[in-house]
N, C-alpha and C positions, 0 to 999 in steps of 0.2 A: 170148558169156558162158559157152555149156555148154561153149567151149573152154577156157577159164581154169579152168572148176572141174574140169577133167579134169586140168590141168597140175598144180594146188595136190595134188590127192589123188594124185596120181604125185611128187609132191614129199616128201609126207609117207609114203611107202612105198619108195622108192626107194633103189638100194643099189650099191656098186661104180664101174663109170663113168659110170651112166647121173645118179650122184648130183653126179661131178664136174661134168658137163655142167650139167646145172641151175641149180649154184653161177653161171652167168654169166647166166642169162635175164635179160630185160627187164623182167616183170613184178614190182613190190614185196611184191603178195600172194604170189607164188611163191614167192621167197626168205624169207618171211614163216614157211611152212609148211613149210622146209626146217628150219627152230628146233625144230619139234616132232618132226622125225625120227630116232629111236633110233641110227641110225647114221649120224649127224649131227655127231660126234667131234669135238674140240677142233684135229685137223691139219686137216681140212678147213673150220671155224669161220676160222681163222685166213686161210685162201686166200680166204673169202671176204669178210674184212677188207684183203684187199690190192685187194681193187676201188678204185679211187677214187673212180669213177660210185655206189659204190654210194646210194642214198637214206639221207637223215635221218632216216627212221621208221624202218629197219631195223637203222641205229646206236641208235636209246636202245629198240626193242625187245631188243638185249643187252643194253644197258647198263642194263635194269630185271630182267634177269634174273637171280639171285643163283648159280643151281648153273652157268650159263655162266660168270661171272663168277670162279670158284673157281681157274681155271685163268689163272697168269700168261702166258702167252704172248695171252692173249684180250684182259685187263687192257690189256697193252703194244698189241694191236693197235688196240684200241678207241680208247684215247688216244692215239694217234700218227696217226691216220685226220684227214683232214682239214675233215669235214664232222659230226664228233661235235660233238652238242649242251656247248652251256657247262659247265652245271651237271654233265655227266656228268664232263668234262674236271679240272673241279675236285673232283669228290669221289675221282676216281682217282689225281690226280697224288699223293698221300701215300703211296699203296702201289708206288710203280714204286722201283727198286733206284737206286742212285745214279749210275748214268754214263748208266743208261735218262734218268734227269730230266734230266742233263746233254746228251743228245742231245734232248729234247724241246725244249729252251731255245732250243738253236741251230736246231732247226728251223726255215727262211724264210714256213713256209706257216701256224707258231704264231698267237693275237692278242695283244697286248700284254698282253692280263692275265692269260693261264695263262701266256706265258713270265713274267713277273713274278711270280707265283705260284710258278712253279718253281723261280726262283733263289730268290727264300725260301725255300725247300724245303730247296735245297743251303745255302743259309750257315746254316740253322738247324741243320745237322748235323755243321759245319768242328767246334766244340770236340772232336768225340768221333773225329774224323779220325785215323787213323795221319799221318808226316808223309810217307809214298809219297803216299798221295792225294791229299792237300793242291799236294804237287808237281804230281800230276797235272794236277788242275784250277788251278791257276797257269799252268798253261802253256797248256792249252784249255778253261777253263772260259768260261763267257758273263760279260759284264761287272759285273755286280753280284757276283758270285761273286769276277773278279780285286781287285775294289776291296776286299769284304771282309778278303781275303786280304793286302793293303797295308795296310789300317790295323791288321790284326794282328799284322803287321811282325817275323814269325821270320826271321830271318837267311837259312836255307836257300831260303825259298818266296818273300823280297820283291823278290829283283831277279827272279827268272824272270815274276812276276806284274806288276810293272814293264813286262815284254817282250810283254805276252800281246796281240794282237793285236786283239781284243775291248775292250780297256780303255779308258773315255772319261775327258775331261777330269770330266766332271762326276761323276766315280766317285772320281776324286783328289780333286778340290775334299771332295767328301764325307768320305772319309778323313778331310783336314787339319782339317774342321768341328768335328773329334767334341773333346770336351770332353778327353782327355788322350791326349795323340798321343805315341809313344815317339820320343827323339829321332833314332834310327836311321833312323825313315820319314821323318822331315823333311828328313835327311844325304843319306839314297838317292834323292831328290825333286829334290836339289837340287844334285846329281852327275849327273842322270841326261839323257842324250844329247839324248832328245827332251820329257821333260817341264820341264824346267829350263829349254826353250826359251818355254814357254808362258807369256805375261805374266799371265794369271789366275794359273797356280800361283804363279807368284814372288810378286803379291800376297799369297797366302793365305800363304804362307811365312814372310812379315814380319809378316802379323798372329799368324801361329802362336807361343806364349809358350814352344814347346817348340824352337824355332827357335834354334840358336848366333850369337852374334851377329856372331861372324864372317863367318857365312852372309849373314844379314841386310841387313852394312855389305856385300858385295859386291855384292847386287842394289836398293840405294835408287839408285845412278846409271842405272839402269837401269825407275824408274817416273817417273811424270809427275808434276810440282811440284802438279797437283789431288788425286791421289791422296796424292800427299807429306802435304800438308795437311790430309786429313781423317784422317790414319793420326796426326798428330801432336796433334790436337785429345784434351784427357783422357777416360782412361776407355778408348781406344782398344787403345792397346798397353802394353807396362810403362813407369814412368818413367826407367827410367835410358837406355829405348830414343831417346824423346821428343825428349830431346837430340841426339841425332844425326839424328833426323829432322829438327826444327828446323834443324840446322847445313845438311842438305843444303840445304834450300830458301833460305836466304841466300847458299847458296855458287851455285846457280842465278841465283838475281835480278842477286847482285853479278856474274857472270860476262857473262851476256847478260839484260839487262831486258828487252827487247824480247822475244826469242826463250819468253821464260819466262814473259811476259806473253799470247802468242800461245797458248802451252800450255797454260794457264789457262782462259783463254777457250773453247778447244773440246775440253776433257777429256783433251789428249794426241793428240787425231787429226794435229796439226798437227806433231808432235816429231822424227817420222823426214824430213819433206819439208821444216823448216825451212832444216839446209846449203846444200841443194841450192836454196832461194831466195835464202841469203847469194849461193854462189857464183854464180847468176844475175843478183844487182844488180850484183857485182863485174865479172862479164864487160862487164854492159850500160854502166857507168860508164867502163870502160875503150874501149869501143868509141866512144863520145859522148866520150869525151879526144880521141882518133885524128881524132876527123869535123872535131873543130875544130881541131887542128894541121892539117888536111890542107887545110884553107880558112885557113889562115892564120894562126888564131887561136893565138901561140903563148902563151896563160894574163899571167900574172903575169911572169915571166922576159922573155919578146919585148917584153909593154911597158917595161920597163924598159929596155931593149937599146937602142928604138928613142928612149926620151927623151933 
């Protein structure tokens, strides 16, 4: 014990290399008592925020400290540190600069709720955005961020934000959600390589009232007679849509009943593996022709031959 208290009071005296040194010890009260050290300087505060080891007592004793905290580079360490308390995480993330939050977001070692904190952070701040930055963060911003950036739908920033690598389905869906979607994000949605592939998005597309309906009648062959039907039930989509939706789902039943009967039944699961069941019956029917020409049996034709 009289070794500790000998380290702490060298701690809080200490000056030059010997201060370097100490920034690593083991003990928490050590580094504790290096805070109260006048020459204690905000370069070396900061090397001692790049410990990772470092303890959680030692994080929110900064982070209760007001005149440590004065200095941005402390701010940034403190909240970028991976074992900083919650509460400190969030009352900092307001004051870090904009591409700081943007790297905090993507951080892997983040919890979901300061990264989600953050990116509120940034879209709370897109209106006041020159459009450099906007660009920016279209192209690496974290996904809440890209999605914003789509249902905002500038011309210059929505296909790069379209591209961003970060971007989920359910960022799109969100977009298409919002109560007045400009028709551009629903054109670019529905052009677009890899979202346009996505049967959720083409869903949402049809229900979208901002949606061309050209758009529209290209992707109804392309959803399932259950989905058809409840998109076509009132109150759903507009009326002059209703009709065409109606017309597909007779132009289904009348083409194949069975097949669209099949599709019904299990919500669409069944709509890609049905051909490939037609052309199975068909091989297998053909082969059970063969089995009985092959034993003799030549159908209809042979008995008549033979009467």
């Amino acid at each position: 014990m009289a070794e500790i208290e000998k380290e702490i009071e060298r701690a809080r005296a200490a000056s030059g290399d010997e201060l370097n040194t100490l920034i690593y010890h083991p003990v928490p009260a050590v580094l504790c008592a290096l805070l109260d050290n006048p020459a204690f300087d905000e370069t070396k505060l900061t090397l001692l925020l790049a410990r990772k080891d470092l303890p959680a007592e030692i994080l929110e004793e900064i982070g209760m400290c007001k005149a440590l905290l004065k200095s941005y580079a402390v701010k940034k360490g403190l909240l970028l540190h991976p074992r900083t308390p919650r509460l400190i995480g969030l009352r900092l993330l307001k004051d870090l600069y904009l591409m700081d939050l943007v790297q905090f977001a993507l951080s892997p070692g983040v919890s979901a709720e300061l990264k989600r904190y953050a990116e509120e952070q940034i879209v709370a701040r897109l209106p006041q955005l020159p459009l450099g930055q906007k660009i920016t963060l279209a192209r690496r911003g974290p996904c809440r961020v890209a999605g914003a950036l789509v249902a905002e739908g500038h011309p210059q920033v929505l296909p790069i934000a379209l591209d961003n690598p970060f971007l989920t389905e359910s960022q799109v869906l969100k977009a298409l959600a919002r109560e007045k979607v400009a028709v551009n994000v629903v054109q670019a949605l529905a052009n677009h390589r890899k979202w346009s592939q996505s049967y959720n998005v083409r869903l949402a597309i049809v229900r979208n009232p901002s949606a061309p309906i050209s758009v529209v009648l290209g992707f109804l062959p392309q959803l399932t007679v259950s989905d058809l039907r409840v998109l076509a039930e009132p109150g759903i989509v507009a009326e002059n849509l209703r009709k065409y939706l109606q017309a597909e789902v007779r132009r289904r039943m009348l083409a194949s009943p069975k097949h669209a009967a099949r599709e019904l039944a299990t919500n669409g699961n069944a709509s890609t593996a049905q051909p490939q069941d037609d052309q199975g019956a068909d091989k297998k029917e053909y082969r059970g022709e063969g089995k009985r020409r092959a034993h003799g049996d030549g159908g209809p034709q042979e008995a008549d031959d033979k009467a």
